[in-house]
N, C-alpha and C positions, 0 to 999 in steps of 0.2 A: 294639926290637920292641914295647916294652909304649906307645910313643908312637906307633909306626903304627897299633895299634887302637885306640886311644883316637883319634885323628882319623880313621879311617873310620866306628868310632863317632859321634864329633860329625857328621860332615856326612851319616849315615843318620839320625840325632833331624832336625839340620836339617832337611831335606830333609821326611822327613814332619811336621814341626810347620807346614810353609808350604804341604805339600798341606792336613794336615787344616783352617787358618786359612784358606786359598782357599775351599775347598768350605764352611765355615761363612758365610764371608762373602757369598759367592751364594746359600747357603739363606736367609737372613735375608733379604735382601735381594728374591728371589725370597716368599718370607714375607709381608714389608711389601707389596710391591706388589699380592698376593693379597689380603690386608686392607684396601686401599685399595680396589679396584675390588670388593671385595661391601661393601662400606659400614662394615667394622666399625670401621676408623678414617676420622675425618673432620677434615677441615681447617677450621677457622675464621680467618680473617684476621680482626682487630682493628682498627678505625680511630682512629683520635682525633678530638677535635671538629672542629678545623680541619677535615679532612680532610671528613667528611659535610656542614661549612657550605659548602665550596666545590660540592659537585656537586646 
């Protein structure tokens, strides 16, 4: 008895620890891309010398 709730237990934590890590992951995600398109993060690429004697 005391092992069948303890395993409906476990796989309801499951189960909402991979909803709530989903939906984190897409707000983030969703977040960043926000951030990028109004400017607040911006990307620099780095070249090396080579690199600017060639073009």
């Amino acid at each position: 008895m005391l092992a069948a709730i303890l395993q409906a237990l476990f796989k309801f934590v499951l189960r909402l620890g991979v909803i709530f890590g989903l939906t984190f992951m897409v707000a983030c995600t969703i977040f960043v891309i926000y951030c990028i398109i109004r400017g607040d993060i911006k990307i620099n690429i780095i070249r090396n010398e080579i690199e600017k004697e060639n073009k």
